[in-house]
C-alpha positions as CSV (number, residue, x, y, z in Angstrom):
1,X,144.2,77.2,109.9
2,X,146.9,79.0,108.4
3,X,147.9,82.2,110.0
4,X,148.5,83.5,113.7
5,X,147.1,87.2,114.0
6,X,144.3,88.0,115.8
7,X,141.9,86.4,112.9
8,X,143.0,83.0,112.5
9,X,143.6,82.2,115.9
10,X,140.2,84.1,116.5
11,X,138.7,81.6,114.1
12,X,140.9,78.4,115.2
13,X,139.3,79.0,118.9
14,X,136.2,79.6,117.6
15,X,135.7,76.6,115.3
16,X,137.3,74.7,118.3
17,X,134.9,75.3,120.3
18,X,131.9,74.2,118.3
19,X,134.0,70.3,118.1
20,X,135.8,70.9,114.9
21,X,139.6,69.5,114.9
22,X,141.7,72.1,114.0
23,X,145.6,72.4,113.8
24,X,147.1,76.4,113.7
25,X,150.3,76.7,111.1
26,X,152.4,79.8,111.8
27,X,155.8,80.5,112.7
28,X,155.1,84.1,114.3
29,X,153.4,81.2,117.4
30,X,157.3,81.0,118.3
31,X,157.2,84.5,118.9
32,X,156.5,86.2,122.0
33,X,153.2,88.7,122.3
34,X,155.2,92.0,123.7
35,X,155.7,95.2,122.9
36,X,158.3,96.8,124.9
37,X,160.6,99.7,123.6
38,X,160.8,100.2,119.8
39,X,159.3,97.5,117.8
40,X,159.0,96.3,114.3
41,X,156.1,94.0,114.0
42,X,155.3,92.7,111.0
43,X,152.0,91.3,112.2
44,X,149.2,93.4,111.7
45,X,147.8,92.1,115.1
46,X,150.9,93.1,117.1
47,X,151.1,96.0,115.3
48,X,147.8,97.1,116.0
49,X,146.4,99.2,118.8
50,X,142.9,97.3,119.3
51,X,141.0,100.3,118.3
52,X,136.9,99.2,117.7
53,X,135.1,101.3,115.5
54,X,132.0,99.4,114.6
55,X,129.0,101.5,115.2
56,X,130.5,104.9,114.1
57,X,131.1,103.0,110.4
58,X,129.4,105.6,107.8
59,X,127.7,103.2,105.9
60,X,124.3,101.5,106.7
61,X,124.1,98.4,104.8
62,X,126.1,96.1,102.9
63,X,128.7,93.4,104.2
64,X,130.7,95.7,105.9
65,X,128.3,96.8,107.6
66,X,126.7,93.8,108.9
67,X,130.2,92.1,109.6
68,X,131.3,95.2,112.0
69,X,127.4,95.2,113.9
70,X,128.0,91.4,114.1
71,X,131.4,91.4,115.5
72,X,130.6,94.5,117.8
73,X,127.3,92.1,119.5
74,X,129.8,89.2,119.8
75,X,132.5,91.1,121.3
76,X,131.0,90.9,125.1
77,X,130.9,87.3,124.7
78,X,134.2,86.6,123.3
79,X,135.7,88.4,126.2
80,X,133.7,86.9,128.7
81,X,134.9,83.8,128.4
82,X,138.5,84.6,127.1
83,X,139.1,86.4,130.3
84,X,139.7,82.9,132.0
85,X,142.7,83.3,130.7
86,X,143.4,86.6,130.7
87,X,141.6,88.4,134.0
88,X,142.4,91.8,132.9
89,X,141.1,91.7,129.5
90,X,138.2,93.4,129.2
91,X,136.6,95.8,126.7
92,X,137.1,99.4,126.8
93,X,134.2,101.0,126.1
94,X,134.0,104.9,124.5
95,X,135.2,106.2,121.3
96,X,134.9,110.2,120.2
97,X,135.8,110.9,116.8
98,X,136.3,114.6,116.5
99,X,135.1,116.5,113.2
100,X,137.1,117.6,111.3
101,X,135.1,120.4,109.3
102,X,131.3,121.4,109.4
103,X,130.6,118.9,106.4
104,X,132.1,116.2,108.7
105,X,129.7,117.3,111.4
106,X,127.0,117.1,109.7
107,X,127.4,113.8,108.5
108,X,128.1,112.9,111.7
109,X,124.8,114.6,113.3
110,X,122.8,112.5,110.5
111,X,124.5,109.0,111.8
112,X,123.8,110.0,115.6
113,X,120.1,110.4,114.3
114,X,120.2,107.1,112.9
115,X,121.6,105.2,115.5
116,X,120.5,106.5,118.7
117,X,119.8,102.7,120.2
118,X,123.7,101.7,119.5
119,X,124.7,104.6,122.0
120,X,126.0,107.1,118.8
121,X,125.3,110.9,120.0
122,X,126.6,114.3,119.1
123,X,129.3,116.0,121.6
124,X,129.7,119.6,121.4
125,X,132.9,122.1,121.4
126,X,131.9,123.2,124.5
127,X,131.3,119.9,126.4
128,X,135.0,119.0,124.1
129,X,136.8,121.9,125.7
130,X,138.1,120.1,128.7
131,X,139.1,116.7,126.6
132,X,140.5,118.1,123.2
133,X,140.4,121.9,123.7
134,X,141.4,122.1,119.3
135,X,137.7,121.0,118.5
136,X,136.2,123.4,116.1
137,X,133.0,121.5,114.9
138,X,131.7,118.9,117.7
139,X,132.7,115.8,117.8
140,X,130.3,111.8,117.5
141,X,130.6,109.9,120.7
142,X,130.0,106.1,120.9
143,X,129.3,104.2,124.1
144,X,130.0,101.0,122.6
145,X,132.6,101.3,120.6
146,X,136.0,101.6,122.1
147,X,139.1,99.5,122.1
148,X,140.4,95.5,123.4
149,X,144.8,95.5,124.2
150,X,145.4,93.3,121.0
151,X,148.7,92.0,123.0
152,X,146.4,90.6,125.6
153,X,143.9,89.8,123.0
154,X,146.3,87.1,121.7
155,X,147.9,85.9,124.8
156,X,144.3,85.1,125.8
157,X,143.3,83.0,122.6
158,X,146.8,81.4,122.4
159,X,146.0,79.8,125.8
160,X,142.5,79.1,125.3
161,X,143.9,77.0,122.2
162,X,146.0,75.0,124.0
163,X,143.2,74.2,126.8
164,X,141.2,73.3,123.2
165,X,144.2,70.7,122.4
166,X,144.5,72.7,119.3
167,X,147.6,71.7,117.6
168,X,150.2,74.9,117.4
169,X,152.2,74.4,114.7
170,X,155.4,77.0,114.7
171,X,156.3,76.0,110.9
172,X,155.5,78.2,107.7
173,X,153.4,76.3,105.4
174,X,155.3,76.7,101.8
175,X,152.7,75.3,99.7
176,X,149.0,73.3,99.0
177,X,148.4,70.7,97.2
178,X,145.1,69.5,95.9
179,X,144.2,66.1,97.3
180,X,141.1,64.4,95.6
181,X,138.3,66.1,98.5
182,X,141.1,66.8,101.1
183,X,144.2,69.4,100.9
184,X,147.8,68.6,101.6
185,X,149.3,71.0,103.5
186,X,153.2,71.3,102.5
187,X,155.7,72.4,105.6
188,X,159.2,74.1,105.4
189,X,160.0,71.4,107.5
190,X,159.7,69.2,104.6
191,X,157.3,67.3,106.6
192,X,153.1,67.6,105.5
193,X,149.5,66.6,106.7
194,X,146.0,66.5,105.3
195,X,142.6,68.4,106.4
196,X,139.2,68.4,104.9
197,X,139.6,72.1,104.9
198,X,142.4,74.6,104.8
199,X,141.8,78.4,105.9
200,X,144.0,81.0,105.0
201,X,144.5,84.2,107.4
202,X,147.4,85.0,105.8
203,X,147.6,89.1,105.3
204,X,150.6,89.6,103.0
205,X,151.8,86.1,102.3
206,X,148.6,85.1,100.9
207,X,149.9,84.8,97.2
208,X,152.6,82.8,98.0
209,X,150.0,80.2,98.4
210,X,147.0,81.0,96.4
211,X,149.3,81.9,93.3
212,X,150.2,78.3,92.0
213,X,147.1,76.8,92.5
214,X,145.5,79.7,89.7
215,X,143.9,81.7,92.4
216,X,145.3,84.7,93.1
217,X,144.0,87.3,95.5
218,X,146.5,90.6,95.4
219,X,146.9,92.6,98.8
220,X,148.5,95.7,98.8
221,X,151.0,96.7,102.3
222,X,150.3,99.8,104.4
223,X,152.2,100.4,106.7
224,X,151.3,102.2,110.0
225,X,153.2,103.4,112.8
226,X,152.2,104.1,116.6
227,X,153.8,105.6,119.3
228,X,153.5,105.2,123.2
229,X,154.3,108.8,124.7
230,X,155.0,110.5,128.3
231,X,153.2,113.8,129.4
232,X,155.2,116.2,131.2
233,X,152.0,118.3,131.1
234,X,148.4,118.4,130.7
235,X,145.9,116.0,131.7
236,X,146.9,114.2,135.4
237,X,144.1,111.6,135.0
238,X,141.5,110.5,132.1
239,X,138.4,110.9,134.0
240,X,136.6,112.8,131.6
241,X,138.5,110.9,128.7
242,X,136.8,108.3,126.4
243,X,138.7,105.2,125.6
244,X,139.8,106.2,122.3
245,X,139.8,110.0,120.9
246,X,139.9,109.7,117.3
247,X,141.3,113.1,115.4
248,X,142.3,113.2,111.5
249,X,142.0,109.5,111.6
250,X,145.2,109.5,114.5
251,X,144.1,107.8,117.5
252,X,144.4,108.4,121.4
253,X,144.3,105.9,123.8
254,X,144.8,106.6,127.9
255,X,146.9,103.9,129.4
256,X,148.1,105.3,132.4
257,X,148.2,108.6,134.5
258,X,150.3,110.4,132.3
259,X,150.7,108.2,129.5
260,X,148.6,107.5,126.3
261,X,149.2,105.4,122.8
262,X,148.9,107.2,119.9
263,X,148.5,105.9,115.8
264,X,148.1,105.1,113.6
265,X,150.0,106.6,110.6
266,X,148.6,105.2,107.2
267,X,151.8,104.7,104.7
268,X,151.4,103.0,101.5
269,X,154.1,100.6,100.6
270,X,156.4,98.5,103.4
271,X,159.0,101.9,104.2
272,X,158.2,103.6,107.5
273,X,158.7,107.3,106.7
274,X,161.8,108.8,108.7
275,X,160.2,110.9,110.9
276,X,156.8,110.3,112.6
277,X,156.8,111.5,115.4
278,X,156.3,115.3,114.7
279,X,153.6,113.9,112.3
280,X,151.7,112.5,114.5
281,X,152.6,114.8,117.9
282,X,151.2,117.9,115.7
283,X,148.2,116.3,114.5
284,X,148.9,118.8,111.2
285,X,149.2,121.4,113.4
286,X,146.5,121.1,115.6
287,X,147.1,119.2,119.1
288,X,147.0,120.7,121.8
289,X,150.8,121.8,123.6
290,X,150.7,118.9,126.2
291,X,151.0,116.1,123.6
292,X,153.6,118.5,121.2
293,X,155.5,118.0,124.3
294,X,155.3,114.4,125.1
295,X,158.1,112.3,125.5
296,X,158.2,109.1,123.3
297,X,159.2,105.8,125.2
298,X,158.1,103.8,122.7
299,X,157.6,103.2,119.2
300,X,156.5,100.8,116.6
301,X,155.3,99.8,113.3
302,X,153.4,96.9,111.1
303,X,152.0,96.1,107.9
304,X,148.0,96.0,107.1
305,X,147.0,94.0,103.9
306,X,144.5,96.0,101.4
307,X,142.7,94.2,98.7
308,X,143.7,95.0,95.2
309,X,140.5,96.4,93.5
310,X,138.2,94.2,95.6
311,X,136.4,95.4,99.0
312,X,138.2,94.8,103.0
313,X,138.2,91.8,103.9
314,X,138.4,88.8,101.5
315,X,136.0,86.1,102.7
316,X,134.9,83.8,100.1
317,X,135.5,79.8,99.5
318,X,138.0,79.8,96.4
319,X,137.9,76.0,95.6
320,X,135.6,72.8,97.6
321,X,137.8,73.2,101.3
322,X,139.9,76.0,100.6
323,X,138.9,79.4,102.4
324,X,140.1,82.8,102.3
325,X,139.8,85.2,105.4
326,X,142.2,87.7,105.0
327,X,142.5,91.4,104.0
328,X,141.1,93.2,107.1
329,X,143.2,96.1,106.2
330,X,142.8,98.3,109.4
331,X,140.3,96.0,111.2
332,X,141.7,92.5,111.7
333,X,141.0,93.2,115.6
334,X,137.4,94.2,115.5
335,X,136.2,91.8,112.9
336,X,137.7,89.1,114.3
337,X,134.3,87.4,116.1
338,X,132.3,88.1,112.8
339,X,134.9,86.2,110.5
340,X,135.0,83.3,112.8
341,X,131.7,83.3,112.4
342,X,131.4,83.6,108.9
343,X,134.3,81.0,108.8
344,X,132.4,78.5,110.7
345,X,128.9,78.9,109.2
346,X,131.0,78.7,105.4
347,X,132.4,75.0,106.8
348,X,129.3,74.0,108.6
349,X,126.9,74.4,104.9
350,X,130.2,72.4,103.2
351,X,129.9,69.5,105.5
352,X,126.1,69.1,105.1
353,X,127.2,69.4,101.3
354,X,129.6,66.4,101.9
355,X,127.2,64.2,104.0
């Protein structure tokens, strides 16, 4: 398993637990899981705020689909048994994307319709007054969607590993080699080892790889940015408050009495722009005076990978032992248990190949 965010060590625990012996390469594991003041993370996990937007996908069929349903059904039972390690992971359940215009609404009214049994309904500007008092055209509430701390999130698999005996490996991998039915894995330490398969969750740095061996796979960066702000007014407490309000594609999250997350900004390219914060404290003009007014005490940014011409995310076997399950673009956190899945039922139907 090459690759340390929220996928691959999502996928390293997973295929752990189902006996496989599997060794994680990375050297972001020498890094600690914080986020404390103003950060630059690079990682897409660390980066990201955890948000879980399965059910309210637009889309009814397809691989995306079926991947986000999937992951949202095996979310319960990753974090039952992750929270051995971490008690106070948990899920967050609750997610109200505001419309943004009456075509919006409607769209959204049609996918309540459809989905009544996953807990999607209609919310409207009068029952939004009290929560986001800008709302002009309703709003889709989901009961199961919602948001999981990504920082906890990876604290929790990365001890889970080491109860597995899963090898943690703080060394970038610098190149693959094709060896007869096996694959040699080439360190910067100059040193090397050989699996029956290799699995790349590498986001950004997936071409450095894939490139000399003929199989490219181009990912584009965007970047986004987040901010963790201080009321001085407004709401007291988030009792009426879903876990995530979602408004222009900017998202809200409570985190305390008086204190809320908000991101995530969607720059193309690897530059932050210089000045985000009246960006996203306006909301293009329309939040409401309390969060105009906030104060920022912290502040941070990372880079998503976006397929080049080819649909989020990349999961497909690119030679005998060599997978790729990367590109997650915004949703490396909430497709996490479906790619492990994928990942494991892709290297369960090789080795019946192989017997």
């Amino acid at each position: 398993m090459i690759g340390a965010g929220a996928i691959g060590l999502g996928t390293a625990w997973h295929l752990a637990q189902q006996g496989h012996d599997v060794s994680v390469y990375d050297p972001r594991l020498n890094q600690a899981v914080d986020r404390e003041g103003s950060v630059n993370a690079l990682s897409g996990t660390s980066a990201s705020l955890g948000v879980l937007m399965g059910h309210v996908f637009r889309r009814s069929s397809g691989r995306g689909w079926r991947l986000r349903r999937r992951s949202m059904e095996l979310w319960p039972q990753w974090i039952d048994k992750l929270q051995a390690h971490q008690p106070d992971l948990k899920l967050h359940p609750g997610l109200l994307q505001i419309a943004e215009d009456e075509r919006a609404a409607e769209r959204m009214e049609a996918l309540a319709a459809q989905r009544v049994e996953l807990g999607l309904e209609m919310v409207t500007n009068t029952d939004l007054a009290v929560v986001w008092p800008t709302a002009r055209h309703g709003g889709l509430h989901s009961r199961h969607d919602g948001r999981v701390d990504p920082l906890l999130l990876q604290r929790a698999l990365r001890q889970a590993l080491a109860e597995q005996s899963v090898e943690l490996n703080a060394t970038a991998v610098i190149r693959l080699e094709r060896n007869d039915n096996h694959w040699r894995v080439h360190r910067a330490d100059g040193d090397s080892s050989v699996h029956n398969f290799v699995v790349l969750c590498t986001a950004l740095s997936s071409d450095v790889l894939l490139e000399p061996l003929g199989q490219a796979r181009p990912m584009t960066p965007v970047l986004g940015q987040a901010l963790s702000l201080e009321l001085s007014t407004g709401p007291t407490t988030w009792s009426n408050w879903p876990s995530v309000l979602v408004d222009q594609g900017f998202n809200l999250i409570p985190t305390a009495p008086g204190r809320l997350l908000l991101g995530a900004t969607v720059e193309p390219g690897d530059r932050a722009s210089e000045d985000p914060l009246s960006l996203m404290r306006n909301l293009n003009e329309r939040a409401p005076e309390w969060l105009r007014s906030a104060t920022v005490v912290g502040h941070w940014s990372g880079l998503r990978a976006r397929p080049v011409e080819r649909p989020a995310p990349l999961l497909e076997e690119l030679e005998p032992g060599l997978i790729l399950a990367s590109g997650h673009y915004r949703n490396g956190v909430l497709l996490t248990p479906g790619t492990a899945e994928w990942v494991a039922a892709e290297l369960e139907q090789r080795s019946l190949e192989q017997a």
